[in-house]
C-alpha positions as CSV (number, residue, x, y, z in Angstrom):
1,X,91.6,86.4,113.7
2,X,90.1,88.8,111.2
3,X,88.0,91.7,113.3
4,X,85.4,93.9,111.3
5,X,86.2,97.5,112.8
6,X,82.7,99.6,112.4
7,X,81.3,102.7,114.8
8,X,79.2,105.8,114.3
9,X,75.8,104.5,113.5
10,X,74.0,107.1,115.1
11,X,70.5,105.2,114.2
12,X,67.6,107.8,114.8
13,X,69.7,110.6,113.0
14,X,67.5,112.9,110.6
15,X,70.0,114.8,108.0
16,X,67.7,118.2,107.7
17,X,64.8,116.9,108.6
18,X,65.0,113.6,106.1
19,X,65.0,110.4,108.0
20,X,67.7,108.3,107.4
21,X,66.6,104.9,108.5
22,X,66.1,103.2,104.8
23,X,69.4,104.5,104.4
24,X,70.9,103.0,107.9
25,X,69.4,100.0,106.8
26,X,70.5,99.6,103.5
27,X,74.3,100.1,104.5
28,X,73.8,97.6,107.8
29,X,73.0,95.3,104.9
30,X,76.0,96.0,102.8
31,X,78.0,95.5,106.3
32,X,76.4,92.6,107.3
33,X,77.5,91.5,103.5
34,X,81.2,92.1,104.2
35,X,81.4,90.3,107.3
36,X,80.4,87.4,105.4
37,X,82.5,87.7,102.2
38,X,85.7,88.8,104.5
39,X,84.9,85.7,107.1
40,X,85.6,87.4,110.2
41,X,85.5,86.0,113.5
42,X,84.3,89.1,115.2
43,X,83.1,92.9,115.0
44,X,83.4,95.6,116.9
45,X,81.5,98.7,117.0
46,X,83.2,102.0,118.7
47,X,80.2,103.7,120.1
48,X,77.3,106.2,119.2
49,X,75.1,103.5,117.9
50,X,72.3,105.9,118.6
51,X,72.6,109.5,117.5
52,X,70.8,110.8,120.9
53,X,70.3,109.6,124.3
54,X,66.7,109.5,124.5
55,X,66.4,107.3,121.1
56,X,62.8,107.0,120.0
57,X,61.5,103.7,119.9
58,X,61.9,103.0,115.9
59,X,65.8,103.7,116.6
60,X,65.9,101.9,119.2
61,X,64.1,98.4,117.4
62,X,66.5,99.0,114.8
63,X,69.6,98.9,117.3
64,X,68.1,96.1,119.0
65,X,67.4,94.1,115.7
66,X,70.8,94.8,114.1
67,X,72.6,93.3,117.3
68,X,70.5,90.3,117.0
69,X,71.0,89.8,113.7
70,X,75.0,90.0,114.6
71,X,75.3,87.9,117.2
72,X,72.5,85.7,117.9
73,X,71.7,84.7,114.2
74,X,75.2,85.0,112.6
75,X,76.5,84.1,115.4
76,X,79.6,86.7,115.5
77,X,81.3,88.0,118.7
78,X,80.2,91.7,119.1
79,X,82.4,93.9,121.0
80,X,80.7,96.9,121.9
81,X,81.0,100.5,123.6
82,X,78.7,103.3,124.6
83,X,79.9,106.8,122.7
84,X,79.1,110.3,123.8
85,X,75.7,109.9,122.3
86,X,74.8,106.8,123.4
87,X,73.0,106.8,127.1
88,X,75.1,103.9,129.1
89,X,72.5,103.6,131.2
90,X,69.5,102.7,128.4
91,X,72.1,101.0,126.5
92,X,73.6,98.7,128.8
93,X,69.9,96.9,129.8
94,X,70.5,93.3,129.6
95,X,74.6,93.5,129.9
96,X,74.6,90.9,132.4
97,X,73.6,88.1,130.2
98,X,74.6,89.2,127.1
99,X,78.2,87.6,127.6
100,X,76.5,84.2,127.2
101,X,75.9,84.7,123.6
102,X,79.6,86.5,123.2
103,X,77.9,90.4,123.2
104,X,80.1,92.5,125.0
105,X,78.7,95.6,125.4
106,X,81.0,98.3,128.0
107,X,79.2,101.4,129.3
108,X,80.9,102.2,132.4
109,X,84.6,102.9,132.8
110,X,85.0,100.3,135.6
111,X,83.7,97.5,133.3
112,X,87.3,98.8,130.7
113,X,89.7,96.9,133.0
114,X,88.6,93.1,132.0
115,X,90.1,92.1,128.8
116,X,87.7,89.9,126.6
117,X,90.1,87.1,125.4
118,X,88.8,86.0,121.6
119,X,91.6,83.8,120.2
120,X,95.1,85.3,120.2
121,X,94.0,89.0,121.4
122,X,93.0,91.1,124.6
123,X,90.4,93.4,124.0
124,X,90.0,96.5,126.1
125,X,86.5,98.0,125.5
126,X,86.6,101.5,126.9
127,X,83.3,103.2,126.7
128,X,83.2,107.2,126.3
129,X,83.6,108.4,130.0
130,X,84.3,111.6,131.9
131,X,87.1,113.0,133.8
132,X,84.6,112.6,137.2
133,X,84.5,109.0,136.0
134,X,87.8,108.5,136.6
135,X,88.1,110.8,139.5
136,X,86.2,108.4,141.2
137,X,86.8,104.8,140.1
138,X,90.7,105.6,140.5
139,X,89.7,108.0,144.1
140,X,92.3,111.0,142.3
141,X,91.4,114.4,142.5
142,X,94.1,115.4,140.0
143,X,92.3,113.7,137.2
144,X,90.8,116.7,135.9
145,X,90.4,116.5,132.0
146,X,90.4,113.4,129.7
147,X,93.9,113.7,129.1
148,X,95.7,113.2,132.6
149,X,92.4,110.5,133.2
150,X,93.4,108.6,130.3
151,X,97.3,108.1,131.1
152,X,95.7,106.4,134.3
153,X,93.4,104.6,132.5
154,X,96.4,103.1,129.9
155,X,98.3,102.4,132.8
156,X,95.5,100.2,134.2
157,X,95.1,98.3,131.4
158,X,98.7,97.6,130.4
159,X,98.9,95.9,134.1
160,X,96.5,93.4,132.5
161,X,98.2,92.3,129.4
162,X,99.3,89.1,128.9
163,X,102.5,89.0,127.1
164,X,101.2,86.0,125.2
165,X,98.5,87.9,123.4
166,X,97.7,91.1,121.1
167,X,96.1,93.8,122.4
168,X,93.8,96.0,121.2
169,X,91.9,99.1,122.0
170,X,88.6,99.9,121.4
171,X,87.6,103.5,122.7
172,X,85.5,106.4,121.9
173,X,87.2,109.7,122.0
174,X,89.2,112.5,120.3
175,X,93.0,111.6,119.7
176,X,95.1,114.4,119.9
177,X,95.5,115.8,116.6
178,X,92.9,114.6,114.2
179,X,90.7,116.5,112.0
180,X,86.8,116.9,113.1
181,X,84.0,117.5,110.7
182,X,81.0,119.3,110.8
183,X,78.6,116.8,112.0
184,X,80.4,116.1,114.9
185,X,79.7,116.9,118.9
186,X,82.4,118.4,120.2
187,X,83.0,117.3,123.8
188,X,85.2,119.6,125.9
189,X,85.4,118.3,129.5
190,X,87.6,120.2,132.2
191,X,89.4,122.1,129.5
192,X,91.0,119.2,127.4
193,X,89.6,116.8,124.9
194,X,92.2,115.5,123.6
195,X,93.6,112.4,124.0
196,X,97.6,112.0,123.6
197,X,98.6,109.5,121.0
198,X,101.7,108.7,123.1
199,X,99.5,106.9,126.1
200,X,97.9,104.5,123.0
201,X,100.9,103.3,122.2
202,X,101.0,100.4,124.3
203,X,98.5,98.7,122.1
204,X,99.6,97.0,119.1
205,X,96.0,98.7,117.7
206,X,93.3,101.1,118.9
207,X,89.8,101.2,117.1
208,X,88.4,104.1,117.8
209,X,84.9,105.8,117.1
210,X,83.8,109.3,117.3
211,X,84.8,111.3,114.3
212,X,83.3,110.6,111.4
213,X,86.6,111.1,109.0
214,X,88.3,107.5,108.9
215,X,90.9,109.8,107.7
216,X,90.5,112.4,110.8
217,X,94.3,110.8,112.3
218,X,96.9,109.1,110.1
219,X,98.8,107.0,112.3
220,X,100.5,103.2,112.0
221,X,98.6,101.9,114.9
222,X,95.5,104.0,115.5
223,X,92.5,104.5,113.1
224,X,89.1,105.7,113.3
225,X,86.1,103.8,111.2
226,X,84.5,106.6,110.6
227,X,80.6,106.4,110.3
228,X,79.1,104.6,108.0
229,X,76.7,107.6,106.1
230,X,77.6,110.9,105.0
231,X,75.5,112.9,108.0
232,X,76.9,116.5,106.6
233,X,78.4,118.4,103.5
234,X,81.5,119.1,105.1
235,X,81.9,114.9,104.4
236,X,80.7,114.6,100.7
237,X,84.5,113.4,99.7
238,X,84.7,111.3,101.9
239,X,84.1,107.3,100.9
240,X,82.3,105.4,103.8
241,X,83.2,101.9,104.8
242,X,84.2,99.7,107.4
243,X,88.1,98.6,108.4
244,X,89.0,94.5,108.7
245,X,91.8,94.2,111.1
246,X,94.2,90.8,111.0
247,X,95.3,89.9,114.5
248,X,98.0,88.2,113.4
249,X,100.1,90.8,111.5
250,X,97.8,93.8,113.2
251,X,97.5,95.1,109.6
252,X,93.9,96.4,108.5
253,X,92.4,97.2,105.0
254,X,89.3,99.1,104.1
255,X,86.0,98.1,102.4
256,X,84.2,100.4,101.5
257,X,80.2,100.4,101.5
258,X,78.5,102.9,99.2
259,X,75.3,104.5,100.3
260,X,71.5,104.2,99.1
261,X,71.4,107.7,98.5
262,X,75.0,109.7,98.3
263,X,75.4,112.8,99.9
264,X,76.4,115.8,97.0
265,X,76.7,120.0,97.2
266,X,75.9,121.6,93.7
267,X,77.4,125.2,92.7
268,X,75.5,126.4,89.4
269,X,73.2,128.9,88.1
270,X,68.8,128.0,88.9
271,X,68.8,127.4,84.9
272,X,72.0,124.9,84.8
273,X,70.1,122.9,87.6
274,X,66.6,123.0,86.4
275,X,67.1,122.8,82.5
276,X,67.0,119.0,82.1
277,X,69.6,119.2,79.6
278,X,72.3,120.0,82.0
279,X,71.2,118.3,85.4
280,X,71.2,115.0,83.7
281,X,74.5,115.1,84.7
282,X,73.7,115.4,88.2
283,X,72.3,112.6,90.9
284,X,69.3,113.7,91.0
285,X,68.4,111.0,94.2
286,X,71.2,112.2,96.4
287,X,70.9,114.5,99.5
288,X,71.8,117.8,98.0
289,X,73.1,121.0,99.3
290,X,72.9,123.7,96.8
291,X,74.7,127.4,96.3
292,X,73.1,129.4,93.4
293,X,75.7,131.7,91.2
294,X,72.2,133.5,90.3
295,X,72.5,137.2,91.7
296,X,69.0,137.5,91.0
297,X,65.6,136.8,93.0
298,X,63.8,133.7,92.1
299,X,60.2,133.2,93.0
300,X,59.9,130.0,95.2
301,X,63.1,128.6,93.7
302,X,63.4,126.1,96.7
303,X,60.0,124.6,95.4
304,X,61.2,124.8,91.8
305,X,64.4,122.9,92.8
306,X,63.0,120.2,95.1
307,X,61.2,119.2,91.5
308,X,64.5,118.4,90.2
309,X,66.6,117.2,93.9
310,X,63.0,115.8,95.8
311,X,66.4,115.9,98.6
312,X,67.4,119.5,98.7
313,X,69.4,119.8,102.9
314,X,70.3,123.1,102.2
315,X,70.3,126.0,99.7
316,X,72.2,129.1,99.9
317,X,73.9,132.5,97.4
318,X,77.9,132.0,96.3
319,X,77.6,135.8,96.2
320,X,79.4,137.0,99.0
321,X,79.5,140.7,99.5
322,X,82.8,142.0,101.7
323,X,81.3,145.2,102.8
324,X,84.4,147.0,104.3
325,X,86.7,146.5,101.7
326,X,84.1,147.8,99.1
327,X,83.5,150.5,101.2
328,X,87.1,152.1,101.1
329,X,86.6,152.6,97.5
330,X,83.7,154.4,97.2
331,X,83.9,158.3,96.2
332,X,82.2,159.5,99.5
333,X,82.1,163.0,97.3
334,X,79.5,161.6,94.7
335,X,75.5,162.1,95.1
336,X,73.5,159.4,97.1
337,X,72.4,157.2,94.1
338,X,75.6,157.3,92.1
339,X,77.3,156.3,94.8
340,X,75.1,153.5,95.5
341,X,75.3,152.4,91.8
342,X,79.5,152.5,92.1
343,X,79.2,150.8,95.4
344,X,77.1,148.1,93.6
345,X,79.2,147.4,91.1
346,X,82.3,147.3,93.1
347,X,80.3,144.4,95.0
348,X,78.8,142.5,92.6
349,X,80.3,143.3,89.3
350,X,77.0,144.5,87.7
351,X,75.4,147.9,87.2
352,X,72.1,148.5,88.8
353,X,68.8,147.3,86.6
354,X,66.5,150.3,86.4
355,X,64.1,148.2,88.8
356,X,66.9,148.3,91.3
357,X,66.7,151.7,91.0
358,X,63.9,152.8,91.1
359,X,63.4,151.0,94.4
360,X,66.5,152.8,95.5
361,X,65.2,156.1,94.6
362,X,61.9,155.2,96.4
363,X,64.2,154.5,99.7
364,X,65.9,157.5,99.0
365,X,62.5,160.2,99.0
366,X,61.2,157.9,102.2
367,X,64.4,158.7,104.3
368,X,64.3,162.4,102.9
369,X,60.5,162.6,104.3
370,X,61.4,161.2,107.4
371,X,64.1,163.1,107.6
């Protein structure tokens, strides 16, 4: 079998403030695309198809009308779980006859126990759950973080296998040390989040879904997907995609699909980025978050710079000012406005303009007067 390995759609997400559905669909496209060019015989999808619980109803047509699309035109198997940000309850409506068109859609922990059987391999879908999940379904007080509940959990499944088969994972989860990114919700039940690798190994692979960094764990056997946009600048090097996984030698490659509008962070001077010389050289379309090398104040400069990026998430100063240090070195034996000035160059490496003081002086008399 060859198994398209996607998760992390969170449809409905907005990346400050822009809506990202063109872009959600666009890549869906491109996936869909894949699917067809790599002829798989089934996909999986490793939770958080909705960014939020309470999806409005756009997100949640677009969910609806991607998993038609999947299954009941393309006619692929879709083996699917409910992530952290998924509501199981909203997203499992319609479970009980979904199975007739081969959707297989998990939200509950007790539903993780019967393997889905396509060709040679077992499929565990494990949906994100809680330690009182597993409290409960396995009556064990002890369980009391996602670590101790998922040994229990392995254990349950592995007294399913069929020695005849492959067996596969898909979960939703933090596995013990990988690498988060920014746009991630970290989920800290009962103290733990992690997961230990060592109660996956059991499983000849484990699809997971939850950070965003297909690169977030490097292991043999385990991989993340990663989602499929860029959702914060903490992940502009990183090149989105999808995984295909063979069944038969359990080895996976990745495609990658490039977005409609990339996701970039620009360090330069207001005239490097709005002379149209120089930002010719820039993508002007993509979701941009800028830091100015400019010490200087620039009247409505986020105005001036959304002529230029119409997609600016984010501007801030690369001057950063490391007040105690600075303040060692200053002669505490000079007059108030010399030691200002030395104190301002120590800081920023310029002298003071004679506007700056001026309106230091100014400051100066008003604190004498009060004084």
């Amino acid at each position: 079998m060859r198994v398209l390995h996607t998760a992390d759609w969170h449809i409905g997400k907005k990346l400050a403030g822009y809506d990202l559905q063109e872009d959600q669909a666009a890549v869906f496209e491109q996936l869909v695309a894949v699917a067809k060019r790599e002829s798989v015989d089934a996909i999986i999808i490793a939770g958080d198809l909705y960014d939020r619980a309470l999806a409005n109803e756009d997100a949640v047509a677009m969910v609806n009308a991607q998993l038609t699309r999947l299954n009941r035109e393309l006619g692929y198997p879709l083996l699917v779980i409910a992530g952290n940000h998924d509501s199981a309850v909203r997203l499992s409506t319609g479970r009980a006859w979904y199975g007739a068109t081969q959707l297989y859609l998990n939200c509950q922990l007790a539903e993780a126990f019967t393997p889905v059987v396509l060709g040679d391999t077992q499929f565990f879908l494990l949906p994100y759950f809680e330690p009182v999940a597993a409290r409960q379904y396995f009556d064990d007080d002890s369980l009391t973080n996602i670590n101790l509940a998922m040994h229990r959990v392995s254990a349950a499944m592995q007294a399913q296998f069929d020695p005849a088969k492959k067996h596969v994972l898909v979960a939703h989860f933090f596995a013990a040390d990988s690498q988060r990114s920014a746009s991630e919700t970290q989920v800290n039940v009962g103290g733990l989040d992690a997961v230990a690798v060592a109660d996956l190994r059991a499983f000849d692979y484990v699809a997971l879904g939850h950070l965003h960094n297909r690169h977030a764990l490097r292991d043999a056997t385990i991989q993340y997907a990663g989602s499929l946009l860029k959702f914060s600048t903490s992940e502009v090097a990183q090149e989105k995609g999808v995984y295909i996984l063979d069944t038969e030698t359990m080895t996976r490659k990745f495609v990658a699909l490039p977005p409609r509008h990339e996701v970039q962070h620009l360090t330069a001077s207001f005239a490097a980025l709005t002379d149209p010389a120089q930002y010719a050289a820039y993508d002007r379309d993509a979701y941009t978050a800028i830091t100015l090398t400019d010490l200087a104040v620039i009247p409505n400069v986020m105005a001036a710079l959304r002529q230029v990026f119409p997609r600016v998430i984010s501007l801030d100063r690369e001057s950063h000012v490391t007040l105690d240090t600075a303040a060692d070195q200053v002669d505490t034996h000079l007059a108030p406005m010399p030691m200002l000035a030395d104190f301002y160059a120590q800081v920023t490496g310029r002298t003071l303009s004679e506007t700056q003081q001026a309106w230091a002086a100014a400051a100066l008399s008003q604190v004498k007067e009060a004084e």
